[in-house]
Structure formats: structure tokens, C-alpha cells
N, CA, C and O atoms as CSV, one atom per row, in Angstrom:
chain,resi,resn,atom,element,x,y,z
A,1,UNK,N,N,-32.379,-10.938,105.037
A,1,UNK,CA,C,-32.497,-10.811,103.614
A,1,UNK,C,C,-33.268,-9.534,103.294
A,1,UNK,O,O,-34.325,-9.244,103.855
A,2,UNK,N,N,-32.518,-8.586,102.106
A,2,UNK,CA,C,-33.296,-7.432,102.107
A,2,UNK,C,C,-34.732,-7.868,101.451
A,2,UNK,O,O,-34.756,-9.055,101.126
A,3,UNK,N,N,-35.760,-7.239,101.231
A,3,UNK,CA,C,-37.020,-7.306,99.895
A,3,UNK,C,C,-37.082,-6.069,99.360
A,3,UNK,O,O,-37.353,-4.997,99.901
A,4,UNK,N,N,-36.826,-6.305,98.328
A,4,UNK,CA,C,-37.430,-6.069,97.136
A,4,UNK,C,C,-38.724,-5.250,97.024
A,4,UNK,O,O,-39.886,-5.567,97.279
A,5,UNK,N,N,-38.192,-4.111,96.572
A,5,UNK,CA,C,-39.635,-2.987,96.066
A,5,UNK,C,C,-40.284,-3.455,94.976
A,5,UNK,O,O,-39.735,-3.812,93.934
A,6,UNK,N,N,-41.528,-3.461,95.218
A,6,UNK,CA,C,-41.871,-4.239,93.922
A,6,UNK,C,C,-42.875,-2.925,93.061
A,6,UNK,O,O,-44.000,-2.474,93.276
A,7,UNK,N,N,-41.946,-2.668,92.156
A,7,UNK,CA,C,-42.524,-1.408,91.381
A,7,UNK,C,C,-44.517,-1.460,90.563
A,7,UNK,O,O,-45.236,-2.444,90.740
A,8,UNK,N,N,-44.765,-0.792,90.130
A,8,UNK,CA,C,-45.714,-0.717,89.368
A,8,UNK,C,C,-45.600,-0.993,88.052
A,8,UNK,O,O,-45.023,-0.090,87.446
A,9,UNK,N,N,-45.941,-1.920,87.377
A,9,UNK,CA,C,-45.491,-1.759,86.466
A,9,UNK,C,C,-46.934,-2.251,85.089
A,9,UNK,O,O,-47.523,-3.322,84.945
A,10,UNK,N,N,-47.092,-0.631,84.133
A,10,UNK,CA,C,-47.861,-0.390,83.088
A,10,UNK,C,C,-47.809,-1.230,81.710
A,10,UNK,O,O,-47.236,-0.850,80.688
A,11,UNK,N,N,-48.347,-2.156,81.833
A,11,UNK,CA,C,-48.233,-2.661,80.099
A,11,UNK,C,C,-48.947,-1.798,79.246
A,11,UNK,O,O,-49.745,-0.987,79.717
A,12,UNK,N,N,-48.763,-1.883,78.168
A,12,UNK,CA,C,-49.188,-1.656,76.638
A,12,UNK,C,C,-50.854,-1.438,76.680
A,12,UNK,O,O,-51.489,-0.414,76.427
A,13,UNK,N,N,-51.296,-2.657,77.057
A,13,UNK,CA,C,-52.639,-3.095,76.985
A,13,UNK,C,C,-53.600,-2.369,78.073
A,13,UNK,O,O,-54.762,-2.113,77.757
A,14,UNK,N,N,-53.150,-2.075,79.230
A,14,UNK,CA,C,-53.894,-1.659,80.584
A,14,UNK,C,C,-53.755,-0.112,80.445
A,14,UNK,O,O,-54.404,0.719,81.079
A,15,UNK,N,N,-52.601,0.181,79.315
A,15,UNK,CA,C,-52.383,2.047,78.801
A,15,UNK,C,C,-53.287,2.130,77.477
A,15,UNK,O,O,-53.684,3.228,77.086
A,16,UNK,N,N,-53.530,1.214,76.953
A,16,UNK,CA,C,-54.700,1.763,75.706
A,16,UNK,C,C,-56.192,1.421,76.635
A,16,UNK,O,O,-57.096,2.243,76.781
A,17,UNK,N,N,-56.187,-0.092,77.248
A,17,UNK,CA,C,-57.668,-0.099,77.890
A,17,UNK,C,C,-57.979,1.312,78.690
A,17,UNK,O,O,-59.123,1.695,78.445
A,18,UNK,N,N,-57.131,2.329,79.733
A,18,UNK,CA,C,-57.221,3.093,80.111
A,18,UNK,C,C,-57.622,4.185,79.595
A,18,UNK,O,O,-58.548,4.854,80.055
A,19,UNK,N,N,-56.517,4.660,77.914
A,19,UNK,CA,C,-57.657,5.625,77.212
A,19,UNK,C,C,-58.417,5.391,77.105
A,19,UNK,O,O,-59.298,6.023,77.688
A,20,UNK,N,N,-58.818,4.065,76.107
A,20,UNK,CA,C,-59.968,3.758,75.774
A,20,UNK,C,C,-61.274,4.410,76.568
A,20,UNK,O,O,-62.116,5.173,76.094
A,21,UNK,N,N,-61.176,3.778,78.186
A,21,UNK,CA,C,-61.742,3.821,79.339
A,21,UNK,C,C,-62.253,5.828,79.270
A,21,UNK,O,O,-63.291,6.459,79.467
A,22,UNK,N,N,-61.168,6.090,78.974
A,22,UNK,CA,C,-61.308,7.882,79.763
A,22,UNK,C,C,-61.796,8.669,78.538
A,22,UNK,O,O,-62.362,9.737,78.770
A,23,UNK,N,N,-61.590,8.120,76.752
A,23,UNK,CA,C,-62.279,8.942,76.530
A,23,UNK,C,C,-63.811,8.592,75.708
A,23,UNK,O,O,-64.246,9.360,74.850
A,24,UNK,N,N,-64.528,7.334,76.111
A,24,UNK,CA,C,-65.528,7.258,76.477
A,24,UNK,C,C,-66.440,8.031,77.315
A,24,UNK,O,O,-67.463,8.632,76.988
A,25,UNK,N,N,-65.672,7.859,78.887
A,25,UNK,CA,C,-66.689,8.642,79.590
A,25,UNK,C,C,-66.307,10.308,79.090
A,25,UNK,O,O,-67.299,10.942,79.449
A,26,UNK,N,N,-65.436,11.172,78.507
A,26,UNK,CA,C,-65.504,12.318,77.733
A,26,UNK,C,C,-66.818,12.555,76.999
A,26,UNK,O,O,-67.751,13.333,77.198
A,27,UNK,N,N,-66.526,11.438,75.907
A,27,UNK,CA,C,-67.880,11.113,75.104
A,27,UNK,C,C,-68.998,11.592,75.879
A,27,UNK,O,O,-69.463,12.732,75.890
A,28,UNK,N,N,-69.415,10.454,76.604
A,28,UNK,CA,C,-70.741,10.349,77.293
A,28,UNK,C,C,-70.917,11.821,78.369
A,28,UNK,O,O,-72.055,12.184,78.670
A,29,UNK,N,N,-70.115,12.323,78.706
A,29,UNK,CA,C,-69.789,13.774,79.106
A,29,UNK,C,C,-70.234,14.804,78.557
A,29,UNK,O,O,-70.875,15.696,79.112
A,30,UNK,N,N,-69.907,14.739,77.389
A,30,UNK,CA,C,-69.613,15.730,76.053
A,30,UNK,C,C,-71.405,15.853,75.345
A,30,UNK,O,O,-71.918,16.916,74.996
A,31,UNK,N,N,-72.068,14.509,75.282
A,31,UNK,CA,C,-73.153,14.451,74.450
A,31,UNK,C,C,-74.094,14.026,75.665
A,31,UNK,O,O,-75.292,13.992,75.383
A,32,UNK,N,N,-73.774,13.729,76.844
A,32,UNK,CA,C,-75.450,13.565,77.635
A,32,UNK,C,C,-75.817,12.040,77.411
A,32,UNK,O,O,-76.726,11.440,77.985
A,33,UNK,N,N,-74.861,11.477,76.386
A,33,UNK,CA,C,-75.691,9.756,76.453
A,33,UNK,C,C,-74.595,9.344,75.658
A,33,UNK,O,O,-73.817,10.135,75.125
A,34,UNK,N,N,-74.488,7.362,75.521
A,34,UNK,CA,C,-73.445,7.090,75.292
A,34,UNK,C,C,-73.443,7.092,73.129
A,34,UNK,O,O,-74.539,6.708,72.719
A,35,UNK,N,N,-72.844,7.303,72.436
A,35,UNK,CA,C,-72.642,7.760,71.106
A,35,UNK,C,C,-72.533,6.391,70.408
A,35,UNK,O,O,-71.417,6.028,70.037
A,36,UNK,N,N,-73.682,5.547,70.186
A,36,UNK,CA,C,-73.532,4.551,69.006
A,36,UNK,C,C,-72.805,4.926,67.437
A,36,UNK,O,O,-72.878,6.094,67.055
A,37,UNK,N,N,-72.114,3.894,66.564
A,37,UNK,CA,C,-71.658,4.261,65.423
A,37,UNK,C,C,-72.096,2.984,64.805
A,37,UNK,O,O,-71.567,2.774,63.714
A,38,UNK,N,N,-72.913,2.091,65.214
A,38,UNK,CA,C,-73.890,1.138,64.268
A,38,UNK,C,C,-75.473,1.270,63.980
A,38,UNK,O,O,-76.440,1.103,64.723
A,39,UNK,N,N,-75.398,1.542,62.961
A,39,UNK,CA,C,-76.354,1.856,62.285
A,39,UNK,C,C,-77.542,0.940,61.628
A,39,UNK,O,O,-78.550,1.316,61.030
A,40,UNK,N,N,-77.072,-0.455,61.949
A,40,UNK,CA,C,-77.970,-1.884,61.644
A,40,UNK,C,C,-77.862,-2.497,62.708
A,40,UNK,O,O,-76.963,-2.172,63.483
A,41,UNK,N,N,-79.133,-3.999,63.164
A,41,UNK,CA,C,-78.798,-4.557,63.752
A,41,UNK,C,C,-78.095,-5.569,63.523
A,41,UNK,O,O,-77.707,-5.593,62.355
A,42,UNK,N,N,-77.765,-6.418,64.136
A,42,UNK,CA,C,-77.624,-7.903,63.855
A,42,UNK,C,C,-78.795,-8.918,63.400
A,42,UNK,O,O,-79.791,-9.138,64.090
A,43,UNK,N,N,-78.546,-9.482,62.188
A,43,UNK,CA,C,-79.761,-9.886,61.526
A,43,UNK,C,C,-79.781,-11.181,61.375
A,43,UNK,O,O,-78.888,-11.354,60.546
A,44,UNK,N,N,-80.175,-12.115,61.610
A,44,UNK,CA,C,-80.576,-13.599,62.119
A,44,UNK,C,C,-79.994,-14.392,60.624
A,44,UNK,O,O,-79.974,-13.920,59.488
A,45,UNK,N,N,-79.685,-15.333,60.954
A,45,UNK,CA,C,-78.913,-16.202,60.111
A,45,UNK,C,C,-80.616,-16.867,59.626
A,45,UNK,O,O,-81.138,-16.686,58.526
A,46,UNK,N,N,-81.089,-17.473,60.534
A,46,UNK,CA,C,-82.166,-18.370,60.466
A,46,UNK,C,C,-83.434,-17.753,59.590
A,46,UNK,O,O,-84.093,-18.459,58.827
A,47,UNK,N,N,-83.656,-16.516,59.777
A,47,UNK,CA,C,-84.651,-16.224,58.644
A,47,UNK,C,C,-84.155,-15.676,56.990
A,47,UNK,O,O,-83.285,-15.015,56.423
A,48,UNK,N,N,-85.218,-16.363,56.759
A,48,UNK,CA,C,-85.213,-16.813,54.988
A,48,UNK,C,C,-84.852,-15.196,54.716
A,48,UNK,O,O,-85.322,-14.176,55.219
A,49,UNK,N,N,-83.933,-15.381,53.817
A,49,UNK,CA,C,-82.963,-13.954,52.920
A,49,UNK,C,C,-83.317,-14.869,51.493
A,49,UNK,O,O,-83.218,-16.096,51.450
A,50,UNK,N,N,-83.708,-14.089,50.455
A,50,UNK,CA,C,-83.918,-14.834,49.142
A,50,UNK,C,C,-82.117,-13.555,48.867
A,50,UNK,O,O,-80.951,-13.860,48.616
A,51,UNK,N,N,-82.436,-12.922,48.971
A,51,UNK,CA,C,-80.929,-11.857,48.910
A,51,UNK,C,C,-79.754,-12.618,48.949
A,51,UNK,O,O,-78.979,-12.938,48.047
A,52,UNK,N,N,-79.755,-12.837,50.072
A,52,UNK,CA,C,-78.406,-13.775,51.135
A,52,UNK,C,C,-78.464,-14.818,50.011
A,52,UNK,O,O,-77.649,-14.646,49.106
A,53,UNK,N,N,-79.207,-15.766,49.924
A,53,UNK,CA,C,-79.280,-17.099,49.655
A,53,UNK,C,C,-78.258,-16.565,48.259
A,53,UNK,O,O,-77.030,-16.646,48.290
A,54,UNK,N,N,-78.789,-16.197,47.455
A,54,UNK,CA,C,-78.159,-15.224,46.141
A,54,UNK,C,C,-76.814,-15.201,46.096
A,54,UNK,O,O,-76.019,-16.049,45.690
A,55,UNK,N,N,-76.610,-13.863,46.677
A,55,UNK,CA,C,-75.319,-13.789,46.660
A,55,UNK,C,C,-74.396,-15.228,47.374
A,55,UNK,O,O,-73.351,-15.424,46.753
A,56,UNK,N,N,-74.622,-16.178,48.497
A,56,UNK,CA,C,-74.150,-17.252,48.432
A,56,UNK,C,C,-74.125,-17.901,47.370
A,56,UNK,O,O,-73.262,-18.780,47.382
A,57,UNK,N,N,-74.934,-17.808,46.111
A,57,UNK,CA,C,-74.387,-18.968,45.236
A,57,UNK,C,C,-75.489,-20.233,45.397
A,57,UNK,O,O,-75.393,-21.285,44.764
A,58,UNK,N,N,-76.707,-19.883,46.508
A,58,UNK,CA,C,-77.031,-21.035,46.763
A,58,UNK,C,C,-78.621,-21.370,45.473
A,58,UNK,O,O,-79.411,-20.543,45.019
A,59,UNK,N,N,-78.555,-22.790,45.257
A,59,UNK,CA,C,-79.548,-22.964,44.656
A,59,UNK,C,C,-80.421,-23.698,44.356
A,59,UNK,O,O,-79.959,-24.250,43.358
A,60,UNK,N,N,-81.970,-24.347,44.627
A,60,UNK,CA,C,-82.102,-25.431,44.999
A,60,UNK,C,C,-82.188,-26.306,44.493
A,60,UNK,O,O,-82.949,-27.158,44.953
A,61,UNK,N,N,-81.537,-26.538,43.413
A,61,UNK,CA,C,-81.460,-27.230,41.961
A,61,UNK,C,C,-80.640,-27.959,42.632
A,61,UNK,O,O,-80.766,-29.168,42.826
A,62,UNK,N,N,-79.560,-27.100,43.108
A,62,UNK,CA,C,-78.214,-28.050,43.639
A,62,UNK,C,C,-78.266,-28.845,44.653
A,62,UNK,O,O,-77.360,-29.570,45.064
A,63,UNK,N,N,-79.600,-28.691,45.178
A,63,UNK,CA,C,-79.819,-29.960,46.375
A,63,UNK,C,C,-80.593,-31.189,45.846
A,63,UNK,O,O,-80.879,-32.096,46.628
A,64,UNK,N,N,-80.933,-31.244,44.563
A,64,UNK,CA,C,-81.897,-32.206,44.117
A,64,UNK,C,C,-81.436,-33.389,43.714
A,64,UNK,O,O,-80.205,-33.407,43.673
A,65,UNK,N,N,-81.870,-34.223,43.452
A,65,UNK,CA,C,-80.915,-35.658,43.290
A,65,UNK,C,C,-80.976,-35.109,41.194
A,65,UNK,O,O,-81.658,-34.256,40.626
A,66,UNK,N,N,-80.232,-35.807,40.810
A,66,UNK,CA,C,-80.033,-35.599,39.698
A,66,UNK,C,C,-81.333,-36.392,38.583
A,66,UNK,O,O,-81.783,-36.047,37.490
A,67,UNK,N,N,-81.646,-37.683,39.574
A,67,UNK,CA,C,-82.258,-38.769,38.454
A,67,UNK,C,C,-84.155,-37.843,38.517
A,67,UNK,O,O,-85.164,-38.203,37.912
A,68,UNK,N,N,-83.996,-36.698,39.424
A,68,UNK,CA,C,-85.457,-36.147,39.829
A,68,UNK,C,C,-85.499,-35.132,38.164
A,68,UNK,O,O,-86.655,-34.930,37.793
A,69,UNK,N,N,-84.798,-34.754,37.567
A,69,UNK,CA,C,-84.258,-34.052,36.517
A,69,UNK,C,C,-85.281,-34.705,35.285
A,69,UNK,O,O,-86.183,-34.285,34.561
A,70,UNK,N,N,-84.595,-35.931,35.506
A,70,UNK,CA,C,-84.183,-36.820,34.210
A,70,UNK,C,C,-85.924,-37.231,34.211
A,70,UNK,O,O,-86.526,-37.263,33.138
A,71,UNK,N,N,-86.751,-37.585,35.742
A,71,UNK,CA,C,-88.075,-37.557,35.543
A,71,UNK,C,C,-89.272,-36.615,35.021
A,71,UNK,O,O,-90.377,-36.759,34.498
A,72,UNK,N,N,-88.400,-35.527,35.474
A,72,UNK,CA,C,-89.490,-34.307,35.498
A,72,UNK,C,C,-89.286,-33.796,33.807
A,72,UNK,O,O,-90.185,-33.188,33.227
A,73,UNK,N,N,-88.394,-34.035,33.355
A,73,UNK,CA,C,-88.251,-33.412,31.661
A,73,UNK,C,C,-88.734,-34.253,30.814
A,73,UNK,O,O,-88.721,-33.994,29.610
């Protein structure tokens, strides 16, 4: 039975990961260190934003039982 050459064969994905790959290290070539383009960090869900809370819409009225209303007025 003959076999079969079994070619090389380039997808889509392993030809962009590859630029990707080559002109990075250009980059890092080009400037001496690798070239960030974020300018903030990542900022914690868990600490208090009076901002955040805001623009959510959130408010703490809306967590209160209703009949706490009807006492306090």
C-alpha cells in the first residue's frame, strides 16, 4: 500500500497568530521594551464607587422595605 505525503498545512488562525507573534517582537525591537496601549488599571468591583453606584441607577431607597417610609414620615 502506497502512503500518503502528508502536506503542511496553514490555517487562517496559526497565519494571523504568527503575525501577530512577529510584529510584536518588531515592536519590542524597535522601542527597547514591550509598548503598552492601556492607560488605566483594572478597578475592583468591590470597592465603594458613589460614581458607579450612580450611573447604575442604584439607590438605597430602593432596597428599603416600603412600610420603613410610611414610619419615618
Amino acid at each position: 500500500m502506497k502512503k500518503r505525503k502528508r502536506t503542511l498545512h496553514i490555517g487562517i488562525g496559526d497565519f494571523m497568530l504568527a503575525n501577530r507573534k512577529a510584529a510584536r517582537q518588531e515592536e519590542i525591537l524597535e522601542h527597547g521594551h514591550p509598548v503598552t496601549f492601556r492607560s488605566h488599571r483594572h478597578k475592583s468591583k468591590k470597592v465603594y464607587d458613589r460614581k458607579r453606584d450612580k450611573r447604575a441607577g442604584y439607590h438605597i431607597a430602593d432596597d428599603l422595605p416600603f412600610f420603613f417610609f410610611s414610619l419615618c414620615g
